[in-house]
C-alpha positions in Angstrom: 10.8 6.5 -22.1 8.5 9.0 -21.2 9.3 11.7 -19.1 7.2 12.9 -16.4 5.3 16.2 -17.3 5.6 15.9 -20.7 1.9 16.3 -22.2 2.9 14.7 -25.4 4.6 11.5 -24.3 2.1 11.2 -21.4 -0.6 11.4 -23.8 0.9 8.6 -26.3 1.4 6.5 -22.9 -2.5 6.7 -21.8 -3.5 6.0 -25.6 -0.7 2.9 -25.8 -2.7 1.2 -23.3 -5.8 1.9 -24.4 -4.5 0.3 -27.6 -3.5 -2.8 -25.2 -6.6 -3.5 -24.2 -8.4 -3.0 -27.3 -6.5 -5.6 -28.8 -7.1 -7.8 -26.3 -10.1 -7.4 -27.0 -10.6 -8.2 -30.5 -7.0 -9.7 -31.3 -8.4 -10.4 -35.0 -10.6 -7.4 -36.3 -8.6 -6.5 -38.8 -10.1 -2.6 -39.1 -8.7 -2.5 -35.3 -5.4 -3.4 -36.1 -5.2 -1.1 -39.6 -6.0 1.9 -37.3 -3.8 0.7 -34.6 -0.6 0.6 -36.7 -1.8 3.4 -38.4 -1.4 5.4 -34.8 2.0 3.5 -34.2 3.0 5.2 -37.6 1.7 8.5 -37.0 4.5 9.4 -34.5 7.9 7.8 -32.9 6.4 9.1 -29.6 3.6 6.4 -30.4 5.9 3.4 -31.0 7.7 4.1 -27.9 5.2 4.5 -25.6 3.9 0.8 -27.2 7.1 -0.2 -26.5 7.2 0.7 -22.6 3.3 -0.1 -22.2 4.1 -3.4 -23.1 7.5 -4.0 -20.9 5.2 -3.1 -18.1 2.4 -5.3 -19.0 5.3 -8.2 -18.3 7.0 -6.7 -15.4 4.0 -6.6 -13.8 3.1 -10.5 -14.3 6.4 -10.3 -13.3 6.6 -8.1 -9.9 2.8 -9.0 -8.8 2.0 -12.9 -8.5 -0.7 -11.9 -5.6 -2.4 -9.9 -8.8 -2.1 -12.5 -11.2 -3.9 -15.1 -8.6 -6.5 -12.5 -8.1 -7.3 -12.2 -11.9 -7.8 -15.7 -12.5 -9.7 -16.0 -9.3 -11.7 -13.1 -11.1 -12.1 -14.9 -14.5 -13.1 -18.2 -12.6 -16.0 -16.3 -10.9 -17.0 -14.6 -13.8 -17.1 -18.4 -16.2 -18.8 -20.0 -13.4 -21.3 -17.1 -12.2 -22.7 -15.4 -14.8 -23.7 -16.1 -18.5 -21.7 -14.7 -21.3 -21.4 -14.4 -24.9 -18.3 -15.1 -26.3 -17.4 -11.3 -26.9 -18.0 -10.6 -23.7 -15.6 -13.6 -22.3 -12.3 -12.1 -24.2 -13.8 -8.4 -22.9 -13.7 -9.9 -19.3 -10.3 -11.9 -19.7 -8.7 -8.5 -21.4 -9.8 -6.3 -18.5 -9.1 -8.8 -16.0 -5.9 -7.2 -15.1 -8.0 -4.0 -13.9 -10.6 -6.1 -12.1 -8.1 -7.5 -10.1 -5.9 -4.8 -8.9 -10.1 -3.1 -8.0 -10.0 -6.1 -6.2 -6.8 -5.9 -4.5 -7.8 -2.5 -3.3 -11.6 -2.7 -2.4 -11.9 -6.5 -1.4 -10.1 -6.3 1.6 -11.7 -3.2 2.9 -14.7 -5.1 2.5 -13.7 -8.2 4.2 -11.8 -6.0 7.3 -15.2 -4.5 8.0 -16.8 -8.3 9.1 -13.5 -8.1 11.7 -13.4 -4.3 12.9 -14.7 -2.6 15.4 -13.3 0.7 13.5 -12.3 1.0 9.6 -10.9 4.0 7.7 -11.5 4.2 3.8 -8.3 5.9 1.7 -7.2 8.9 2.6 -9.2 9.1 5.7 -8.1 9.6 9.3 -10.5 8.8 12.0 -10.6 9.9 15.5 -11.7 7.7 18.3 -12.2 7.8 22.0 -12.4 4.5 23.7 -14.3 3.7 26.7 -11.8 4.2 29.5 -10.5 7.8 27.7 -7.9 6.5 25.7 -7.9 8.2 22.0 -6.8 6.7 19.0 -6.1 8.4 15.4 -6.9 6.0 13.3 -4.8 6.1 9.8 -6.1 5.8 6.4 -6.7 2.4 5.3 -6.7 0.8 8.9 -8.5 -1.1 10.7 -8.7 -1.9 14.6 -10.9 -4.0 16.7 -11.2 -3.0 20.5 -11.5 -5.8 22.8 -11.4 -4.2 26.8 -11.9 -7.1 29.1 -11.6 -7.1 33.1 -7.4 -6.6 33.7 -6.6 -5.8 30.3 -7.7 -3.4 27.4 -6.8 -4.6 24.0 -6.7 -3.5 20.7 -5.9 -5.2 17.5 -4.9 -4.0 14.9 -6.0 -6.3 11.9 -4.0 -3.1 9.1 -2.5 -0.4 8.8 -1.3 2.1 11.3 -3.1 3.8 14.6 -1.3 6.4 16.8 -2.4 5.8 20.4 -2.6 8.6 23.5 -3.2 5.9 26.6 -5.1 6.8 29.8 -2.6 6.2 32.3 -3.8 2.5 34.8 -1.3 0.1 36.4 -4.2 -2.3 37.0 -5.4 -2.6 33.4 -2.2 -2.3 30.6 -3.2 -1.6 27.3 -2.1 -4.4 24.8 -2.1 -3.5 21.1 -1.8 -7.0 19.2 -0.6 -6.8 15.6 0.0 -10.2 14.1 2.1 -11.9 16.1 4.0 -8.9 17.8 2.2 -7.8 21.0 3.1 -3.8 22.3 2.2 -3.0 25.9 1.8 0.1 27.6 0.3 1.4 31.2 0.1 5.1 29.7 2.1 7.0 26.8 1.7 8.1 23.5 2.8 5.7 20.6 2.4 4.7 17.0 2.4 1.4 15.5 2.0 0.5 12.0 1.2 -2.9 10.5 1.9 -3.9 7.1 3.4 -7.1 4.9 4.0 -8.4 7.9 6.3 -6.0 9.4 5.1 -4.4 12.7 6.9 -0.7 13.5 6.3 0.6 17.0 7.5 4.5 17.3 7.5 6.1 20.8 6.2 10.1 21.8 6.3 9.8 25.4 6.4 7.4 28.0 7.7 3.8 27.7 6.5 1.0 25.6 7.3 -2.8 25.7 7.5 -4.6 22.2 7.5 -8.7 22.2 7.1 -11.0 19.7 7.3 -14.8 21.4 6.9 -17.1 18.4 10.4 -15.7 17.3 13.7 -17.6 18.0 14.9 -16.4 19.8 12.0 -14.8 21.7 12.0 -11.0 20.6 11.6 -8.8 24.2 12.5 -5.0 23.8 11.8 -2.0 26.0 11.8 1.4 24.1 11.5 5.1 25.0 10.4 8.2 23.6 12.3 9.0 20.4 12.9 5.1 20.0 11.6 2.8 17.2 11.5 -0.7 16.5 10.7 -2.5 13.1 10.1 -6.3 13.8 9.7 -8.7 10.3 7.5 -11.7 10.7 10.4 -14.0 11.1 11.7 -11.9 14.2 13.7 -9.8 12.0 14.7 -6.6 14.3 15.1 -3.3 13.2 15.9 -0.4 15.8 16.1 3.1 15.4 15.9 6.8 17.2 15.0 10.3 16.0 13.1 13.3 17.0 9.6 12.5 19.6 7.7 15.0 17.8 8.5 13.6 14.0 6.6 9.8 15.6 3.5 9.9 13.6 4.6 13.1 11.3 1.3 11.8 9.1 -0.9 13.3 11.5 0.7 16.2 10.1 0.4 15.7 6.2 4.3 13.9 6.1 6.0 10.8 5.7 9.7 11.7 7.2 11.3 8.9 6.2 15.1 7.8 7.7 16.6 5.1 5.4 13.8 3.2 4.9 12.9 1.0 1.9 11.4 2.4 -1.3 9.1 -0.7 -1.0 7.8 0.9 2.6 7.7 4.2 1.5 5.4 3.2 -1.1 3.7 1.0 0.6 2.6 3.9 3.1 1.5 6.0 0.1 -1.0 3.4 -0.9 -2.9 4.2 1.6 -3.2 7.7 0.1 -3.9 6.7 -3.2 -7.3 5.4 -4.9 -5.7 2.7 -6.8 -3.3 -0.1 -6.7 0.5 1.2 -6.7 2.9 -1.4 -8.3 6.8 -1.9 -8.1 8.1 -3.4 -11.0 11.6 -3.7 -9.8 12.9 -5.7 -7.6 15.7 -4.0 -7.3 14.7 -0.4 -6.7 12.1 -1.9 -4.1 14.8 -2.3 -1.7 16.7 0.6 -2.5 16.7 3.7 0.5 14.9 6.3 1.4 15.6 9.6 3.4 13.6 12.6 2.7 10.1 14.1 3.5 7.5 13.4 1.6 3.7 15.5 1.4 0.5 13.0 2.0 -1.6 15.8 0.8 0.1 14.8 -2.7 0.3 10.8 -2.8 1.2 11.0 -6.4 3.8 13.5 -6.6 5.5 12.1 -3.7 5.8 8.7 -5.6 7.3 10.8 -8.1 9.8 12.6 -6.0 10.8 9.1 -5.0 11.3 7.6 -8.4 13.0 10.8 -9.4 15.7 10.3 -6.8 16.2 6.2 -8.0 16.4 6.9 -11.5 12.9 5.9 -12.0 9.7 6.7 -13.3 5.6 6.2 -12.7 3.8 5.3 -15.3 -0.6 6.0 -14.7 -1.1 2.8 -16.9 -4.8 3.2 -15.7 -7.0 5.6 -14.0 -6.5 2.3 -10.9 -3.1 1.5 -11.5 0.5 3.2 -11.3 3.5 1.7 -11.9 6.9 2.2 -10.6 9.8 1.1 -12.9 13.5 1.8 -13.7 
């Protein structure tokens, strides 16, 4: 398995999948294959990291049925659209992997920004001062849409995870709607993050109210600064408590992460890194997580994570890492 760091092994891993996709390509030119096991000969290195390369190929069929819907969605579109030679039809099914997990990152940017009033790209944190002097720091790869109407000021946030400072006014509470899970505040300082599903409301100051009513039973908490509260979509409750000043530790370059998943760990770091992040383990998805972790770094913090699971990440493109063990 190759070992993170290593120059040699990393380099027989990057060539391995170039190798995979060239032979998707062209599975019966037989020059292509004479070279390829020529390289497979040249060096153990070379069979191993064929070896791995194509374990992960199947984990991540595997691990990723979302990505495999996308790709044929992307094949589809590319049979029905657009006129091809037959070469060009194997090139598109070989890289159609790629295509979709560009697709799975970009796509919905594109389709948030029909729905958003504000939208960050990855990596980028936005600040915003809404109409009545509330601010918001948006986080990277979010989106809101702000909705103020007479008697209540509302905010939705369609992804992601915003960190809210409210202007303090009994007659208009501000509501910030994400899914299904509805937070309410007059004035305070709170973060709330929106992903999979899962809504987590963390509190700086002041007092929030959570409520999710579709849930049975109906889901009604009150939490203070220090407090947190994950809710799942099926009314799954989650509550913790830590320091006021670590709520929204991104704004500070940090994840500071209190036994939480692997699976929401890297699911945050996503947001920091161009390219789709896969799990291919079930397994070490929902393993725990306490540590602090540096945003300014999205890829070595995926590695101090694997490192402490007895896993490793594996750049199988310049668009896609995975995470396997």
């Amino acid at each position: 398995m190759a070992v993170a760091g290593d120059s040699a092994d990393r380099r027989a891993s990057r060539e391995a999948t170039d190798w995979l996709i060239a032979l998707r390509e062209d599975p019966d030119d037989a020059a292509l294959c004479a070279r390829f096991e020529a390289w497979i000969a040249a060096d153990p290195a070379h069979e191993a990291a064929w070896e791995e390369t194509r374990h992960l190929d199947g984990l991540i069929g595997r691990a990723q049925p979302a990505l495999l819907k996308q790709q044929s969605q992307i094949v589809d579109l590319a049979a029905n659209r657009v006129r091809r030679g037959p070469r060009q039809l194997v090139l598109a099914s070989a890289l159609s992997m790629v295509a979709a997990c560009l697709i799975l990152v970009f796509a919905p940017g594109v389709l948030l920004q029909l729905q958003a009033s504000h939208a960050t790209t990855t990596a980028e944190i936005r600040s915003l001062r809404l109409e009545d002097g509330s601010t918001v720091q948006l986080g990277p790869a979010s989106a809101i849409d702000v909705a103020f109407e007479t008697g209540v000021r509302r905010v939705h946030l369609l992804k992601g995870e915003a960190f809210f400072e409210v202007v303090p006014d009994a007659s208009r509470p501000f509501v910030v709607q994400s899914g299904e899970v509805r937070t309410t505040v007059v004035g305070t300082a709170f973060d709330v993050r929106w992903a999979a599903g899962n809504t987590e409301v963390a509190v700086r100051s002041g007092i929030v109210r959570v409520a999710f009513e579709a849930a049975t039973p109906p889901i009604l908490e009150e939490l203070m600064a220090g407090d947190t509260l994950r809710v799942g979509p099926a009314g799954q409750v989650r509550r913790g408590h830590g320091a006021p000043d670590e709520v929204a530790a991104w704004l500070s370059g940090q994840i500071v992460a209190r036994d939480r998943s692997v699976a929401d760990i890297v699911e945050e770091l996503r947001r920091y890194h161009r390219g789709a992040v896969v799990i291919a383990d079930e397994g070490l998805a929902r393993e725990r997580v306490t540590g602090v972790y540096n945003l300014s770094d999205p890829s070595a913090a995926l590695r101090a994570v694997a490192s402490a699971h007895a896993a490793t990440v594996r750049q199988m493109t310049p668009w896609l890492v995975v995470l396997s063990r």
